[in-house]
C-alpha positions as CSV (number, residue, x, y, z in Angstrom):
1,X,-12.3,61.4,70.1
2,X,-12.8,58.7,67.1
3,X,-10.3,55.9,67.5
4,X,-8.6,56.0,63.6
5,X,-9.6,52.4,62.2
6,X,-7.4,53.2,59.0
7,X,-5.2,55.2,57.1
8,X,-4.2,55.2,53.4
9,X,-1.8,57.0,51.3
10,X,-3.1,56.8,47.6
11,X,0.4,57.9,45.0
12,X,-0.2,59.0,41.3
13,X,3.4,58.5,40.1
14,X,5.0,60.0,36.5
15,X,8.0,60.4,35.7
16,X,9.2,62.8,37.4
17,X,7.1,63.6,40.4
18,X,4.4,61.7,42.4
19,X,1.3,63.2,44.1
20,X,-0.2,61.7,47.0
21,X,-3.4,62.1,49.2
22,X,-3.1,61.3,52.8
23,X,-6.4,59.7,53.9
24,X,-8.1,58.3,57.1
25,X,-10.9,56.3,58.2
26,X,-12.5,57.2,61.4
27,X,-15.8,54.9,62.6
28,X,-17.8,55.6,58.7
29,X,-16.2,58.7,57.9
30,X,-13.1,59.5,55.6
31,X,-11.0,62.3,55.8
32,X,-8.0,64.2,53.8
33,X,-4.8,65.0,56.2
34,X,-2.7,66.1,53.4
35,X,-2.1,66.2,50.0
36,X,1.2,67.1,48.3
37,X,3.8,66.8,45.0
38,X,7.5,65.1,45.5
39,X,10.3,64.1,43.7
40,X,10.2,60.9,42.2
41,X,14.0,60.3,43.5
42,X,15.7,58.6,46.9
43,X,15.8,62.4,48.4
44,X,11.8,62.3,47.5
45,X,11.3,59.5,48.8
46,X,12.9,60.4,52.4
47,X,10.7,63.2,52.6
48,X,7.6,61.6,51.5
49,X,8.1,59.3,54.1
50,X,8.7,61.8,56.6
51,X,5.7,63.6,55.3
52,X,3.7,60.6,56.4
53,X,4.8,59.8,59.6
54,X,3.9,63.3,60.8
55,X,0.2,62.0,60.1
56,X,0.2,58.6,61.2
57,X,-0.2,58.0,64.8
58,X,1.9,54.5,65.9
59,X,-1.1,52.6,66.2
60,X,-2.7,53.4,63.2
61,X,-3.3,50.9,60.0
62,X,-1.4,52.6,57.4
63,X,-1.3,51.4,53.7
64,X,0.1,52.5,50.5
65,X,-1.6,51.9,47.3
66,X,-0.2,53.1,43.9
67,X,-0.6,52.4,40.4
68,X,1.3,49.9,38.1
69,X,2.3,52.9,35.8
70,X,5.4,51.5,33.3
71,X,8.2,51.2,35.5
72,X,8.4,54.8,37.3
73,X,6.4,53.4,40.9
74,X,9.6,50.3,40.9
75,X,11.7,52.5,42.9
76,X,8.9,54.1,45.6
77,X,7.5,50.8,45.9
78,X,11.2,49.0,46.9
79,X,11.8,52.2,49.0
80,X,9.2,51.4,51.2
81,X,9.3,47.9,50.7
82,X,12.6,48.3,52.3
83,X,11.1,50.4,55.0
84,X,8.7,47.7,56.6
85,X,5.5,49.4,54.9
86,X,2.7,48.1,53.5
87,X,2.4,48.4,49.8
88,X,-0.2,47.8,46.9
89,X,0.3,48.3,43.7
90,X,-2.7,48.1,41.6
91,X,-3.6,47.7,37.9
92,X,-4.5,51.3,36.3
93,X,-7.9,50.0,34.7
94,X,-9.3,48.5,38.1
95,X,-8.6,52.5,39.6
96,X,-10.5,53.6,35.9
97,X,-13.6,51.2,36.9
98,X,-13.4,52.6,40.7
99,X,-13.7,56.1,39.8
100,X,-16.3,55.4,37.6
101,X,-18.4,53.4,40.1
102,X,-17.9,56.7,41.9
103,X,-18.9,58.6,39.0
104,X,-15.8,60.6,38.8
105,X,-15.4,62.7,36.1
106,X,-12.3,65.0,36.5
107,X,-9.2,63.5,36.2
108,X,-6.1,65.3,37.5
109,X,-3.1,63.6,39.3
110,X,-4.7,65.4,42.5
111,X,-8.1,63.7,42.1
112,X,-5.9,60.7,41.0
113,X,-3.9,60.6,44.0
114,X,-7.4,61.1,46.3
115,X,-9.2,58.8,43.8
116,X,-6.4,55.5,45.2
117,X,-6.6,56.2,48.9
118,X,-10.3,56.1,48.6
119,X,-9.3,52.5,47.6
120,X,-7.1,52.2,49.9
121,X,-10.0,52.7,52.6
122,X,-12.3,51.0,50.8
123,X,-10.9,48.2,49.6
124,X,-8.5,47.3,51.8
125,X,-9.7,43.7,52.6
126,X,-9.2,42.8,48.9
127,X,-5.9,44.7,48.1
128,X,-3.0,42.4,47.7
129,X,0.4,43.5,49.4
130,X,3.6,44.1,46.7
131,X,6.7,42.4,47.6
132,X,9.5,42.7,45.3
133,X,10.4,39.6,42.7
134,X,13.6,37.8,44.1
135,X,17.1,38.9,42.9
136,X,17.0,35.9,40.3
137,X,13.7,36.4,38.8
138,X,14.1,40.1,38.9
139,X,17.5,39.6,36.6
140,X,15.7,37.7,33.9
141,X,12.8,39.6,34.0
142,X,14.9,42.5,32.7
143,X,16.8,39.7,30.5
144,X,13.3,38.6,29.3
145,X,12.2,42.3,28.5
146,X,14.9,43.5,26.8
147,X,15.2,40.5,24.5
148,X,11.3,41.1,23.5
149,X,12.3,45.2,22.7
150,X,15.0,43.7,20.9
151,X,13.8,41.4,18.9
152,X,10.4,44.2,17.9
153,X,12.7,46.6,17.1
154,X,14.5,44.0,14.9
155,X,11.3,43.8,12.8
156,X,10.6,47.6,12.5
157,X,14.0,47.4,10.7
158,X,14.1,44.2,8.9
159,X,10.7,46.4,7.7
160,X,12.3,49.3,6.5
161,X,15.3,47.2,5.0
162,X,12.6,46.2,2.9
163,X,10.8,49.0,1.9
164,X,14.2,50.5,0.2
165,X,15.2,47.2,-1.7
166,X,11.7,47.7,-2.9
167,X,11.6,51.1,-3.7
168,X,13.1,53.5,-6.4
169,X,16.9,54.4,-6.3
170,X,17.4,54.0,-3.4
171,X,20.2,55.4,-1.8
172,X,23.1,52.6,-1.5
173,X,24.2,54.2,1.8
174,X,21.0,54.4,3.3
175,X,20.6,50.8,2.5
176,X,23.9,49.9,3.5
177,X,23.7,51.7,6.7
178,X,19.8,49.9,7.1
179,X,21.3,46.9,6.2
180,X,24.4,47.5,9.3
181,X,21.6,48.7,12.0
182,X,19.8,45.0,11.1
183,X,23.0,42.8,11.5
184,X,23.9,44.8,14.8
185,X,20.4,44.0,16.2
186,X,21.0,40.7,15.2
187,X,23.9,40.4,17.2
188,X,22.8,42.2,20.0
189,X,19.3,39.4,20.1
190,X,22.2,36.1,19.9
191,X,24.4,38.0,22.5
192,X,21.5,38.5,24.9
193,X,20.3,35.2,24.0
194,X,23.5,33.7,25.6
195,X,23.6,35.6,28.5
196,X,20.2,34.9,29.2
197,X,20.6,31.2,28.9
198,X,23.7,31.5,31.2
199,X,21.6,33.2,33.5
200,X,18.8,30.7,34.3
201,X,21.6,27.9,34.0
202,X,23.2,29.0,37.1
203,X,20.6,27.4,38.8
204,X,20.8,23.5,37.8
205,X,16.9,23.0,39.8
206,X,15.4,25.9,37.9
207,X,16.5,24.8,34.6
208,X,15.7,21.3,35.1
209,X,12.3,22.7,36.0
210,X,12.0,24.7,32.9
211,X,12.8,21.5,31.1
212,X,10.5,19.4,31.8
213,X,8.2,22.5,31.0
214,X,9.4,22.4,27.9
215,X,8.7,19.1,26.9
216,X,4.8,20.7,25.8
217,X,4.6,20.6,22.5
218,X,4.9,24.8,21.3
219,X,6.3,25.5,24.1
220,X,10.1,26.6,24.1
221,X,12.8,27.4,26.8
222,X,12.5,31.2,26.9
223,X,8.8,31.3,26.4
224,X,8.6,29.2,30.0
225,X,11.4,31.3,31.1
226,X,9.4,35.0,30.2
227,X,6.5,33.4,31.6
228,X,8.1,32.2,35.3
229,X,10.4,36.3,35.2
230,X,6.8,37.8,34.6
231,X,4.8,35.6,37.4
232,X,7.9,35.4,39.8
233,X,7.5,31.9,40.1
234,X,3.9,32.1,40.5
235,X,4.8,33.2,43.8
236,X,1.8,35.1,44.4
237,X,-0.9,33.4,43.0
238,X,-3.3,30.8,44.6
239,X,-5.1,29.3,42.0
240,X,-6.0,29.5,38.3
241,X,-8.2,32.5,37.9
242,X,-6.0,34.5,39.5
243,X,-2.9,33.8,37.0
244,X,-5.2,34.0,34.4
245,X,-6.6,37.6,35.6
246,X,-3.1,38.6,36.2
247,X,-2.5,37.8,32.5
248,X,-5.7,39.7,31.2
249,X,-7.1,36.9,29.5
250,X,-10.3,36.4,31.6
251,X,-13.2,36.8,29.5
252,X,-15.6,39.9,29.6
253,X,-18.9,39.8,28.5
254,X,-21.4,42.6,27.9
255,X,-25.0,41.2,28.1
256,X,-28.0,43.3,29.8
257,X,-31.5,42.7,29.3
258,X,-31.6,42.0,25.4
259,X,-28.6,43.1,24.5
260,X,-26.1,41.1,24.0
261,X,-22.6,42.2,23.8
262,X,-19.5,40.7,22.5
263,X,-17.4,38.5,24.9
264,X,-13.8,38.7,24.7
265,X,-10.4,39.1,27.0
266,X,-9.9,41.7,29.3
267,X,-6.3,42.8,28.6
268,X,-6.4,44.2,32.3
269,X,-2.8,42.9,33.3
270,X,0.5,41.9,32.2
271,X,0.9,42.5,28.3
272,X,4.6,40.9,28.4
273,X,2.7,37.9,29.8
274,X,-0.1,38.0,26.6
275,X,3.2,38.7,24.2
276,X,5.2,36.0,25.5
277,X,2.1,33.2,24.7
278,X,1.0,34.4,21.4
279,X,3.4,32.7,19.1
280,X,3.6,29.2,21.3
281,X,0.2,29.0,20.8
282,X,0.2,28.9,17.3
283,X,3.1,26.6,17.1
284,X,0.5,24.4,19.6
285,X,-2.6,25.1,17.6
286,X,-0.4,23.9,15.0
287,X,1.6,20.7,16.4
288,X,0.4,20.3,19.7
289,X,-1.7,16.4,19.9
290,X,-3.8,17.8,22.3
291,X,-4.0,21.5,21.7
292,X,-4.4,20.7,18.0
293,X,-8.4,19.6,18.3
294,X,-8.8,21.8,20.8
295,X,-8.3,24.9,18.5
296,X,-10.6,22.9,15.5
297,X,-12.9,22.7,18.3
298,X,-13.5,26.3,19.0
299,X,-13.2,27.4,15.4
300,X,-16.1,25.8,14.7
301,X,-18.1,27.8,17.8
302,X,-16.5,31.3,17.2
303,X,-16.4,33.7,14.3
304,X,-12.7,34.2,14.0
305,X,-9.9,32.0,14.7
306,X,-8.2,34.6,17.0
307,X,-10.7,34.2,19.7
308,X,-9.7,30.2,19.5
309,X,-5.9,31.2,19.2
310,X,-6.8,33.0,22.8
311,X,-8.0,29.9,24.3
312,X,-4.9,28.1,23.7
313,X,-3.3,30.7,25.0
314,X,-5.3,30.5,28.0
315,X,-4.8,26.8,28.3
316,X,-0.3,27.1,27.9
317,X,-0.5,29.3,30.7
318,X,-2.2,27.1,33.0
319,X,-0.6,23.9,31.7
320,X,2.8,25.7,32.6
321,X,1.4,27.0,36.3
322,X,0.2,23.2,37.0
323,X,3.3,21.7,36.1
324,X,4.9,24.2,37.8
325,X,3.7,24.0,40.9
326,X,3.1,20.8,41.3
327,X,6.6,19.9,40.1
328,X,5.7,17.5,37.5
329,X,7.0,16.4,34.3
330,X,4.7,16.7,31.2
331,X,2.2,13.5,30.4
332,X,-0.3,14.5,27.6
333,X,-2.0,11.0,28.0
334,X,-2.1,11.4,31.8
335,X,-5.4,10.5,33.4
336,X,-6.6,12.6,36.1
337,X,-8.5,10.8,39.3
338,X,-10.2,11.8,42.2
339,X,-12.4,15.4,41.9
340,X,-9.6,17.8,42.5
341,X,-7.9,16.7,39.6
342,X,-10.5,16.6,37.0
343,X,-11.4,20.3,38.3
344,X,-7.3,20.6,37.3
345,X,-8.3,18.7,34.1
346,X,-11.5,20.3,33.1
347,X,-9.5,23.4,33.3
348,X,-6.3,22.5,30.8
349,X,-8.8,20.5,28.8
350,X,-12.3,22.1,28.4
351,X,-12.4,25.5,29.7
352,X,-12.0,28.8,27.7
């Protein structure tokens, strides 16, 4: 009998339910020991597990691989998290590029759910394992997020306060009760402002850290703060490209033969990260000594100023992972020696 080199449960979560495919590898050949819908609740859960373990003999490889879809895989993933398993969670649009290198047509959350555990088997070498952010960064992650709904929503409104003064008779109560919904939001965005503050300041080292962060030029307290909730303190990432990957704001390009597509971000990971930048990095384009001539630079290579406003983008994420990590305080006339640095250099200076 084949020894089993490897097993993998691929999950297609929604809301309410989430399908999976049971997979294993034996010597070159796959094959499907189940498939089957559950609950996406704790009493789910305990019998998806249960599920599994009917299938997976004790010394077999076994690894879980879902989708990063919204918030609705959180739960499964802590679950088995807290169960000693291994997890991945993966971006949707790398499973999109897989089925297509499979040339996968059908989309169901069946052929979904089979679609990830081939991943799983396939990819199992490259597959980074979840573990959950730490209590802290978890808080102001949700902090983080719900000021950045907050403070969307408050433009929708301030939008529509605007579009009655300006229109024709308007109503007086539908402008006063416009007018009510705008100052509540207001005081909902100062409220969680303050308790968001409070937060991080219960830990004297981290805000100190975020401090000296903040001595960039465009960059501001809760932008660093968004940034750290969203990475986890960097926790998980190695080196440059894969913070800037995480982010989606590696650069694509479309070129074959003669043809010469356009070259611009991937957007293939965290959009709170990419939301969280934008502004800073027109205050820095704006203000910033050194990010200042760096955006004139690229404005006269590029076409339109956005794909500059990118780069600086680009280059406030990495300036806050370096100092991060290296637990620095901010020098913009800092001289960089010896060949690991300028690589650090070339990197906050002259890529894009």
């Amino acid at each position: 009998m084949n020894k089993i080199l490897l097993q993998s449960v691929g999950i297609d979560i929604a809301k309410d339910k989430f399908d999976v495919c049971f997979m294993e590898l034996k010597s070159e050949r796959t094959f499907v020991k189940g498939t089957k819908s559950f609950n996406n609740d704790s009493k789910g859960f305990e019998t998806f597990l249960y599920w599994c373990s009917k299938r997976n003999p004790a010394d077999a490889s076994l690894i879980f691989v879902m989708e990063a879809t919204g918030v609705y895989y959180e739960d499964l993933c802590y679950f088995l998290h807290s169960k000693n398993e291994n997890v991945s969670v993966v971006l949707p649009q790398k499973v999109k590029y897989f089925a297509k290198s499979l040339n996968i047509k059908t989309k169901t959350d069946q052929v979904d759910a089979k679609l990830i555990a081939d991943m799983g088997l396939e990819r199992h070498n490259t597959l980074q394992l979840w573990s959950p952010p730490s209590k802290q960064f978890k808080e102001i992650r949700d902090l983080t997020r719900e000021f950045c709904r907050l403070k969307k929503s408050k433009t929708v409104i301030a939008s529509q306060v605007h579009a009655l003064h300006s229109a024709h008779n308007t109503s007086k109560d539908a402008l006063r009760i416009a007018l009510k919904h705008l100052a509540y939001t207001d005081k909902l965005i100062t409220e969680l402002d303050s308790v968001l503050l409070k937060t991080v300041k219960k830990d004297n080292q981290l805000y100190d850290k975020i401090k000296r962060i903040a001595e960039v030029k465009g960059l501001g307290i809760l932008t660093i703060v968004k940034v750290i909730a969203e990475t986890n303190g960097f926790l998980l990432f190695d080196n440059i490209r894969q913070l800037v990957s995480y982010a989606g704001l590696d650069v694509v390009q479309h070129q074959s033969g003669a043809y010469e597509g356009k070259t611009k971000i991937s957007k293939k990971g965290n959009a709170h990260l990419r939301a969280a930048l934008y502004m800073p990095a027109v205050s820095a384009a704006t203000h910033n000594l050194t990010l200042k001539p760096f955006y004139n630079r690229l404005n006269e290579k590029f076409n339109h100023k956005k794909q500059s406003l990118v780069a600086v983008m680009r280059k406030l994420l990495i300036l806050i992972y370096t100092l991060w990590k290296n637990d620095q305080e901010y020098n913009p006339k800092h001289q960089w020696d010896g060949k690991k640095k300028r690589e650090v250099a070339f990197s906050l200076v002259d890529s894009h």
